[in-house]
N, C-alpha and C positions, 0 to 999 in steps of 0.2 A: 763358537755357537752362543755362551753366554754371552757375551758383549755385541753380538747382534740384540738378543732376548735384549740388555739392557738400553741398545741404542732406540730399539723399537717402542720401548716403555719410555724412555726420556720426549721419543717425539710427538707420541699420543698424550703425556701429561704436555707437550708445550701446545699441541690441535687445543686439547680442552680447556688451557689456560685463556687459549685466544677468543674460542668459542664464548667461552664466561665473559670475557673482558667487553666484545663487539659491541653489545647491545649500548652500554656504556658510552662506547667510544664513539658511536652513530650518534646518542645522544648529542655527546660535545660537541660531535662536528656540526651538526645539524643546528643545535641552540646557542654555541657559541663562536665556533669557528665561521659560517659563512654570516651570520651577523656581523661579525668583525671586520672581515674582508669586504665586507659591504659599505660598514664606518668609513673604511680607508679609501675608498674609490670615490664616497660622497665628498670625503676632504680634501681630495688632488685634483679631482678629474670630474664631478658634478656641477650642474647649472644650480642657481637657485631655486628650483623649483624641484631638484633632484634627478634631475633627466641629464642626459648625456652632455658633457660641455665641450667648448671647445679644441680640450686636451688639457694636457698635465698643467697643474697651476698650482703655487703659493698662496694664491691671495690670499684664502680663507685664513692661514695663519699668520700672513700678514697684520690682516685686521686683528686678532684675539692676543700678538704680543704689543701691546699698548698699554697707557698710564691708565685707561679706564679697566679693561678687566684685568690689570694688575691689581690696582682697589678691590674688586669682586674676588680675586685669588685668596687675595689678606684677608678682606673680611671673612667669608669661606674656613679658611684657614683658621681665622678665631674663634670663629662658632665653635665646633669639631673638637680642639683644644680645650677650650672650657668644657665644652660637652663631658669629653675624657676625663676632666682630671675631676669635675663637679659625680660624675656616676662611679670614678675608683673612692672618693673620698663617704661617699654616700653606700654603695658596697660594700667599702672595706669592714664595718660594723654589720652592715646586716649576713655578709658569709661568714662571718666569725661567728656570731652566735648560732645560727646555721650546724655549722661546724663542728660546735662544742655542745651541741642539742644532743637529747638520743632519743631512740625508739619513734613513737607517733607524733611526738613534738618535730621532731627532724621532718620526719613524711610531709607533716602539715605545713610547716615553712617553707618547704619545694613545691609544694604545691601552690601558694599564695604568688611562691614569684616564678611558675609558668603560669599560672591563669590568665595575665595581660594579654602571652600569644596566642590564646583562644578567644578573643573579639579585633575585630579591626581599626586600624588605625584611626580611623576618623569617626570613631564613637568615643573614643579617647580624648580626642579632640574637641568635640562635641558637648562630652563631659565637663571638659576644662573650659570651655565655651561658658558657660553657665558658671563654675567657681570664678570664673574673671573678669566677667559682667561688669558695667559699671555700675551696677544697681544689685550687685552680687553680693555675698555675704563676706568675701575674703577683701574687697576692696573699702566695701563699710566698715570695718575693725579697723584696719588699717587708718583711715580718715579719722576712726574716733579717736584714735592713741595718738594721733598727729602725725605718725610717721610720711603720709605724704600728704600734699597738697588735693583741695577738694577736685580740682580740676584736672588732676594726673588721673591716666588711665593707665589701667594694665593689662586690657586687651590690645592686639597691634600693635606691641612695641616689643622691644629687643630683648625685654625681661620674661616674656609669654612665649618669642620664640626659643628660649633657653629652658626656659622651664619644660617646653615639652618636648623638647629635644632629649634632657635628663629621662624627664621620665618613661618617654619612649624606648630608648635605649641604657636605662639603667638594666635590667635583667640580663644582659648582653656582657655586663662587666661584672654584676653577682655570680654567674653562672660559672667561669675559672677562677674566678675568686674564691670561689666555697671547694673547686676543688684540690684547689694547691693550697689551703689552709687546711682542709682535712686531712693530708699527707704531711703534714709538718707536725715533728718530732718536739711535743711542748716542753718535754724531760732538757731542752737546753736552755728556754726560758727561767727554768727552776734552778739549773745550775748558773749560771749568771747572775740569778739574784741571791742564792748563795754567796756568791766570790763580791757581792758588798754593791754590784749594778743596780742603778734604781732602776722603775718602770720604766721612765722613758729612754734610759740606756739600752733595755734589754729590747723594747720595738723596736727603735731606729736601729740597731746593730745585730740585732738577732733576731728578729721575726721580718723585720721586713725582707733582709734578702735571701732568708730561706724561701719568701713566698713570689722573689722577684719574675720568679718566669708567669706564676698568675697576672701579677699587674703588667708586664707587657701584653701576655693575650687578652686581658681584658680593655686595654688601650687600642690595642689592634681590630678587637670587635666591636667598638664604638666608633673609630675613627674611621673606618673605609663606609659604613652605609648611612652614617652622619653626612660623610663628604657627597654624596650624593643623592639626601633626601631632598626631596623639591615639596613635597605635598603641606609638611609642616608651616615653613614660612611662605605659601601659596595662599596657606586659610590664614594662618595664625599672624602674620607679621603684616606691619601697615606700610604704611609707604616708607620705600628708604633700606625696608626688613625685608623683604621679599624679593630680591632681586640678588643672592647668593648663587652660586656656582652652577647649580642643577635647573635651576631657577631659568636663566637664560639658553639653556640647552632647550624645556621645553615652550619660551617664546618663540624660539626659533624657528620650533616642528609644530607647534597645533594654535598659532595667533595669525593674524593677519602678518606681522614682521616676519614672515615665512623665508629663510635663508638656513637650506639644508646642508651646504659646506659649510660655514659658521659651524652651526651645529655639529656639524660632524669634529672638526678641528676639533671644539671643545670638548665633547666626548672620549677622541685620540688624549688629550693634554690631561682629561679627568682619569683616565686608566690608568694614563704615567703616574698619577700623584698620588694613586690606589698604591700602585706596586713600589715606591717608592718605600711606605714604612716597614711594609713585606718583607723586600731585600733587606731591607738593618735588620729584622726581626730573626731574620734566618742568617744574616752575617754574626748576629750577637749568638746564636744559639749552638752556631759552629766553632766559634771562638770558647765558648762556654763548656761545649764538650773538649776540645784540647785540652782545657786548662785543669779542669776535672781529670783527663787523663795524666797531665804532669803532678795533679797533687799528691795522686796516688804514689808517686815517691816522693817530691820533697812538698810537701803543702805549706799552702801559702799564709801568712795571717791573715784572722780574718774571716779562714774558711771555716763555714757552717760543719764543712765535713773533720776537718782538726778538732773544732771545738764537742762534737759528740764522741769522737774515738778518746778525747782527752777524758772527758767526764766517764766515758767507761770505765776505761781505767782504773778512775776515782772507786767507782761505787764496786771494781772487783778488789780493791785491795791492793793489788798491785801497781808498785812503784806509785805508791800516794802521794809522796813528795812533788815527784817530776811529774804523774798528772797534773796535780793540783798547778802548777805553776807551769806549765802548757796552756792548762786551761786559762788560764787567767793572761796568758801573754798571746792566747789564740782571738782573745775577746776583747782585748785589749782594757781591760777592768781596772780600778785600781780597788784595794778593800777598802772599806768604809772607817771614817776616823773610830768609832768607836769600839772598833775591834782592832786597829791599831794601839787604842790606847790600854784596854785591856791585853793585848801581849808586852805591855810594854811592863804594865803593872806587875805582870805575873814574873 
């Protein structure tokens, strides 16, 4: 009789699991699943105009694997990269102090960098319209210092669609940025530079990869809605700049060069290259729990997690010695000469 009682509760929590879940699941099917399915029929089996063709067909990706939107891949490609590595490098300082802020100073810094996503993109733009003017204030400094030529402009060119590409999507790589440095353990900083590490010993080798899984997601949140922003280099880039990856998806659909398998292909080819750093991201983070799971008996050099249990150690007293020199061979540190030369003296 119990185990009826219980089979009966197990199926009413899985009804109510489902019931929760549906609305969700109608969601996706509805905004992404038959959208999808829709992509894929204009890519095999559409006319150019979108209508029913004459049956299953390659062409479409016929035409989009060739030397010319291979060009548009690469270039594409670079934009998004720089994009990434220009908004972790420009991040990495502003979620550090972030980070290390307290109280209404912290509140007021989160607040400065969600403000951006309460106005729209193209007030942003708009904005920057105006600082990059050719008769704007940022291009006349620049001409007085000589840094460029009177004739060089910095609206419509590759350097305007970079810059607002940054700062469009910089809040996107502050935002795990600030919060996988506010869980990082500074107490190992301090002991590194104890054991004789300079500054830039104890970044490169001890801050940065305790905060490594921030800088893949924030790589990861720059890099999939970069790879597919069209509006930027639509306004912002001149000729030559505007014709990146998302760019040619909506020639395709809303110009007179109206070809809705093109389109469509490229769209298929764009998802691929979406889910592409996904898969590594979620290959690395699998691998990353294993390995975490092995250190838990023999740890590796190196690891963030040896070098705090070492330093524990240190500061309870016990086994000083063989902390001390765990630590220092988990950090891979050497001491500094002049505490060398001082044991040497003594």
């Amino acid at each position: 009789m119990k185990q009826k009682r219980g089979t009966d509760r197990s199926g009413a929590f899985r009804l109510n699991e489902l019931l929760l879940t549906l609305p969700s699941l109608l969601m996706l099917i509805v905004l992404v699943g038959i959208p999808t399915i829709i992509v894929v029929f204009n890519a095999f089996c559409a006319d150019s105009r979108g209508g029913w063709g004459e049956g299953f067909s390659l062409a479409a990706f016929r035409e989009i694997f060739t030397v010319y939107y291979a060009g548009i891949t690469l270039e594409t490609i670079l934009y998004t990269a720089l994009t990434s590595f220009f908004s972790i490098l420009i991040g990495l300082p502003v979620a550090y102090t972030i980070a290390r802020s307290r109280g209404r100073m912290r509140l007021l810094l989160l607040l400065l960098v969600f403000i951006p996503f309460w106005t729209n993109m193209v007030v942003h733009i708009a904005a920057w319209k105006i600082v990059l003017h050719p008769d704007g204030f940022l291009r006349n400094v620049l001409v007085f210092m000589n840094l460029i030529d009177e004739k060089q402009l910095l609206w419509n060119t590759p350097f305007a669609v970079l810059t607002l590409f940054v700062y469009v999507f910089l809040p996107f790589a502050i935002i795990p940025l600030y919060a996988s440095i506010e869980k990082f353990d500074f107490r190992l900083i301090e002991s590194a530079r104890d054991l004789g590490a300079t500054a830039s010993q104890a970044f490169f080798r001890v801050f940065l990869p305790g905060i490594r899984n921030g800088i893949y997601s924030a790589a990861m949140l720059v890099f999939v809605p970069v790879f597919g922003c069209y509006i930027i280099p639509q306004l912002v880039g001149g000729p030559g700049c505007d014709v990146l990856y998302a760019n040619k998806i909506y020639q395709f659909t809303s110009t007179q060069s109206r070809n809705i398998p093109i389109a469509a292909a490229l769209s298929l080819f764009l998802l691929l290259a979406m889910l592409v750093p996904w898969i590594i991201y979620r290959i690395h983070l699998i691998r990353q729990a294993n390995s975490e799971g092995n250190s838990r008996v023999v740890p590796e050099p190196g690891n963030a997690a040896e070098i705090h249990s070492a330093a524990v150690s240190c500061q309870n007293g016990t086994k000083l010695d063989t902390g001390a020199e765990s630590l220092k061979n988990a950090a891979g540190f050497s001491p500094a000469s002049d505490m060398t030369e001082k044991e040497g003296n003594s």
